[in-house]
C-alpha positions in Angstrom: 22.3 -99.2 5.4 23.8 -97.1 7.7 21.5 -93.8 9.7 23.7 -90.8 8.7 23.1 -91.6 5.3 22.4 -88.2 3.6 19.3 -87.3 2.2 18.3 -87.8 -1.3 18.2 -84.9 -3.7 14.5 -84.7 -3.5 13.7 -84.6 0.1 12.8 -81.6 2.0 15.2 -79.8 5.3 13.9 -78.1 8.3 15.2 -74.5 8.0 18.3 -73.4 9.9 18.7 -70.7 12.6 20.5 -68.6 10.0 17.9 -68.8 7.8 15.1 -68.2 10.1 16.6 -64.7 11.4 17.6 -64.0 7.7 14.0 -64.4 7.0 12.4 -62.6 10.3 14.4 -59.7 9.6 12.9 -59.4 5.9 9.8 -59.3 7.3 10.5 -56.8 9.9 11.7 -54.6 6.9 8.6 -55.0 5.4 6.3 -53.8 8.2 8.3 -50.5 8.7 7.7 -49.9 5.4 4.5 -50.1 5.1 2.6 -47.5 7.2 4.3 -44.7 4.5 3.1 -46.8 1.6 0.0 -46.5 3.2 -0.2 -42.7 2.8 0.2 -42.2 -0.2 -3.4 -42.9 -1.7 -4.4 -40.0 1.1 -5.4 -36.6 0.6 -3.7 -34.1 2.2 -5.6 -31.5 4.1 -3.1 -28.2 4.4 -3.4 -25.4 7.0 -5.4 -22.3 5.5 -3.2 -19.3 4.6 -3.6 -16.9 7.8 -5.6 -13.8 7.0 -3.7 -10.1 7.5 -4.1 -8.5 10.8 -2.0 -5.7 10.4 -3.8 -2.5 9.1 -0.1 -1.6 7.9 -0.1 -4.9 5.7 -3.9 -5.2 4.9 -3.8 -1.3 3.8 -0.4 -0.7 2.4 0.7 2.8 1.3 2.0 2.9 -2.5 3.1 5.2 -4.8 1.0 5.5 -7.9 -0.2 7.3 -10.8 -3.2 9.3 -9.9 -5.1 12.9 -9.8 -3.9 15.9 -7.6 -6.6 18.0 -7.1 -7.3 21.3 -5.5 -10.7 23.3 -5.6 -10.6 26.8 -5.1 -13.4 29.9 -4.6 -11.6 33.0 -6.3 -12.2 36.6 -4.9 -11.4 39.5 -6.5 -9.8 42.3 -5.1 -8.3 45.4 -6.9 -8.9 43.5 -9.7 -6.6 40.7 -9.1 -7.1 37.6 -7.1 -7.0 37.3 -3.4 -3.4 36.2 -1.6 -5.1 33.0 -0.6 -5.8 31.9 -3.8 -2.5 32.7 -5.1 -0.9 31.0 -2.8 -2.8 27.6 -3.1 -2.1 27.8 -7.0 1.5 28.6 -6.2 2.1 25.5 -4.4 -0.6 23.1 -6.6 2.0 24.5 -9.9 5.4 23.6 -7.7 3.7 20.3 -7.3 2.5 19.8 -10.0 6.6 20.2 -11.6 7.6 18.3 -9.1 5.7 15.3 -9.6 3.4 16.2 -12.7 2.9 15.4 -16.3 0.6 16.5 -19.5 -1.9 18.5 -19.4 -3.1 20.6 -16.2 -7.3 20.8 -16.2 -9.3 23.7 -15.0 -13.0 23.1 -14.7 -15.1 26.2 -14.1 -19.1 25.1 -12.8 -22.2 25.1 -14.7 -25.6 24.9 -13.6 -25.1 26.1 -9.4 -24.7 28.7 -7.0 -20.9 28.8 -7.9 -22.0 29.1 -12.0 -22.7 32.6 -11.2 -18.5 33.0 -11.0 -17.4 36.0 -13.7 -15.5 35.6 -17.0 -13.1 38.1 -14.8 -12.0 35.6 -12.2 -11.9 32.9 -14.5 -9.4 34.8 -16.7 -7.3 35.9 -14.0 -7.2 32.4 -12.3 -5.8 31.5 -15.8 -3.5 34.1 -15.9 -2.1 33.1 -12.6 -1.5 29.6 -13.5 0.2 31.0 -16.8 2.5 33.2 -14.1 3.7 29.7 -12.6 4.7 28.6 -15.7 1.2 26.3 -16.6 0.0 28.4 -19.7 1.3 25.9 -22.2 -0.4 22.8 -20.6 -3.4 24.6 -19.2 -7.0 23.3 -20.5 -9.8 25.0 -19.8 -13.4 23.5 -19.9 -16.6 22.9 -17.5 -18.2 20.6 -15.2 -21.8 20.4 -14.3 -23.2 21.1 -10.3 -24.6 17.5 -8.6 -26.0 19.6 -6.0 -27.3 23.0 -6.2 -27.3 23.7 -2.6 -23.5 23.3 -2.1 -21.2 26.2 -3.2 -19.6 25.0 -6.4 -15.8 25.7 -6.8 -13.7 25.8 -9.6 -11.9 22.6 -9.8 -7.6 22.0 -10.6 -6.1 19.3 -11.3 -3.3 17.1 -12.7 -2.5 13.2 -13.3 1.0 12.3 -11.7 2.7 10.8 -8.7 1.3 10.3 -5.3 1.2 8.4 -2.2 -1.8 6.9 -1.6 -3.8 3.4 0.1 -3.5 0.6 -2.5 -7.2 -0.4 -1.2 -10.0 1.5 -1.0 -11.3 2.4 2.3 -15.2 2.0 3.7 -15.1 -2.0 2.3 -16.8 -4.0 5.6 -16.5 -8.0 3.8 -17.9 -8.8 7.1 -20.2 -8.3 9.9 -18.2 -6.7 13.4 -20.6 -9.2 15.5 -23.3 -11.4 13.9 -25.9 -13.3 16.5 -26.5 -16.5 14.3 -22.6 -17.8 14.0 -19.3 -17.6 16.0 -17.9 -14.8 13.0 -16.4 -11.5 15.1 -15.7 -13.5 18.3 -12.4 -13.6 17.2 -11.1 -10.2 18.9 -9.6 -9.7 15.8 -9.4 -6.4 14.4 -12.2 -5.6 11.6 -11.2 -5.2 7.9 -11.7 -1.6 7.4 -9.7 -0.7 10.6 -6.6 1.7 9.9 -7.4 2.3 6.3 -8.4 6.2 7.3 -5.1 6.6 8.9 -3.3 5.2 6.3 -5.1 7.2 3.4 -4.4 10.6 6.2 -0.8 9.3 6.7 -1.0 9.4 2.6 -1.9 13.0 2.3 0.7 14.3 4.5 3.4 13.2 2.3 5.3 15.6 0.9 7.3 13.4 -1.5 5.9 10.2 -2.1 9.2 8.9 -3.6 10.7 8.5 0.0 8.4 5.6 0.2 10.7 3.6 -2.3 13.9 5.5 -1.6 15.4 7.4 1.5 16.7 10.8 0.4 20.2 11.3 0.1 22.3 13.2 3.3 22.5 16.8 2.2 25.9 18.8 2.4 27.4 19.4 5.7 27.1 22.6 7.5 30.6 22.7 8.5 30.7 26.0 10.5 27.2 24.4 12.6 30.1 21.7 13.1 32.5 23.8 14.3 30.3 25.6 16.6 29.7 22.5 18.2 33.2 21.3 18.6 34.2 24.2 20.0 31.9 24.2 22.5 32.2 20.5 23.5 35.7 21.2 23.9 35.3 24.0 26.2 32.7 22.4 28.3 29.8 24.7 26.9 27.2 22.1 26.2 27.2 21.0 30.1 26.2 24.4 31.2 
């Protein structure tokens, strides 16, 4: 029988060259693939959220529904009220159109130095609120004295619009410098920081609407314009 006869059926081969790089790059595949298989039965550790350092962000200014209040100490004279009293009630009514609603409360002491105040100035503080157009909305009643050695005033107020810190201010979460740990090393500005400025910022606003919405440009003054055209022209704003 001749040597090149062919191999029966059930015999095994030796691989060929094809096959052994078909099979070396399966197994190549297979390692790259498995370092992310790997991951996923791992738990993820994320990055804490950063903490606010901003006394702008941590204490935002916003506009909200709360009390205007002004206390007064009226004093007669000629039987009327003094002009700084008027004039505090004058601008605590055009406020309180401005940005007010419901009822407008006036609380007269009880039970201090400032209880001693007459029926007299009572009336005629209520009479000058009625003057600004308040009478309608005006409720009169009485709050009692904490402390008897402060004066006691009498008290005016409304519920409406106003600027003011969303927080509230004198919070300290932590210590400034604590001896037992590393909390305060940071040189990081403390929690409490720039929440007075923001709630003094507050106050000064006159409308606390322009914190949602610029106001719109008011009408031209068109002979200011003219004026000024002029005198550009004619070389008068170089002198």
């Amino acid at each position: 029988m001749s040597n090149n006869a062919h191999p029966t059926s059930g015999s095994k081969t030796e691989p060929t060259s094809n096959a052994r790089l078909h099979l070396a790059k399966r197994v190549a595949c297979l390692c790259l693939l498995l370092p992310p298989l790997a991951g996923c039965g791992m738990n993820k550790v994320y990055k804490p959220e950063e903490p606010t350092y901003d006394y702008r962000d941590r204490h935002p200014l916003v506009m909200a529904e709360a009390q205007t209040t002004i206390d007064i100490f009226p004093h007669l004279i000629d039987g009327g009220l003094d002009g700084e009293t008027r004039l505090r009630l004058h601008d605590f009514a055009s406020r309180y159109r401005r940005f007010g609603q419901g009822r407008v409360t006036l609380l007269a002491p009880i039970g201090g130095p400032g209880s001693g105040l007459t029926q007299r100035e009572l009336d005629s503080v209520r009479r000058a609120l009625a003057a600004e157009g308040l009478g309608e909305a005006l409720f009169v009643s009485t709050y009692p004295v904490k402390d008897v050695k402060l004066a006691s005033p009498m008290r005016v107020y409304f519920t409406g619009i106003k600027a003011q810190v969303a927080g509230k201010c004198g919070e300290w979460p932590d210590d400034l410098a604590s001896a037992s740990s590393l909390d305060g090393w940071q040189n990081r500005t403390y929690w409490n920081y720039g929440c007075a400025t923001q709630a003094t910022l507050a106050a000064q606003i006159a409308d606390p609407r322009d914190l949602v919405t610029p106001r719109g440009e008011t009408p031209q003054d068109v002979e200011t314009r003219m004026r000024a055209i002029t005198a550009l022209r004619s070389g008068g704003l170089s002198k």
